[in-house]
C-alpha atoms as one frame of an Amber mdcrd trajectory, in Angstrom:
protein
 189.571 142.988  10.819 188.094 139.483  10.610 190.074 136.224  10.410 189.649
 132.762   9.182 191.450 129.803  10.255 191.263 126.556   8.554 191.802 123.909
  11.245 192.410 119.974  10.485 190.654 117.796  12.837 191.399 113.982  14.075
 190.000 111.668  11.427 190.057 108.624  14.299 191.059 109.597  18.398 190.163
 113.036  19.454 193.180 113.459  21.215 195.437 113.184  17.933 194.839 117.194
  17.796 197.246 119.725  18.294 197.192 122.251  21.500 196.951 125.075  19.348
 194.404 124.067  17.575 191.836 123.707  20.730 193.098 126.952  21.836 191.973
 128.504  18.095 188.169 126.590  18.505 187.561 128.040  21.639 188.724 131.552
  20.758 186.445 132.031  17.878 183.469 133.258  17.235 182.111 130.648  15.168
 182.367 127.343  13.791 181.936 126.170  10.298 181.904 122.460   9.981 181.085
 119.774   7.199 179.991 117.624   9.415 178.705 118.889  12.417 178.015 115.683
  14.403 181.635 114.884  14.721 182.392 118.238  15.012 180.097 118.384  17.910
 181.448 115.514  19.657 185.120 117.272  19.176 184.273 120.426  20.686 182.342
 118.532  23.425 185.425 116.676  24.095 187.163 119.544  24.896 184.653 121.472
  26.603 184.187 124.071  23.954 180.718 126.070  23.772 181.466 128.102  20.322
 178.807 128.470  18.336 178.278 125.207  15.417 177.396 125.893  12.182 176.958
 123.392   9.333 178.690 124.499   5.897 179.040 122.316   3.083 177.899 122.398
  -1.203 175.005 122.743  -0.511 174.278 125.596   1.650 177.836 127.039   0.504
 176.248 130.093  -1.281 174.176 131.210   1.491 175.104 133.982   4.475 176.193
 133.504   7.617 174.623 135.883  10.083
């Protein structure tokens, strides 16, 4: 059974995020993000290598394979 978890990011200092949420970005097996170049720079923070994909409006309707 698949699962999706909605997790809140820092607007301002990376480290204003909570453990369990790291611990949920590097379990996963993939990342939807808005904005992928912060998003990026988040997971690079914390040394995550899950796969970054971006998802907003505009590409909303299409599949993710």
């Amino acid at each position: 059974m698949s699962k999706l978890f909605l997790v809140p990011t820092p607007i301002g200092n990376l480290k204003d995020i909570t453990y369990r949420a790291v611990e949920i970005l590097g379990n996963v097996d993939i990342i939807l993000a808005e904005d992928t170049r912060h998003a990026g720079k988040l997971l690079k923070h914390y040394n995550i290598s899950t796969k970054l994909l971006s998802h907003h409006k505009f590409n909303e309707h299409h599949a993710v394979d």
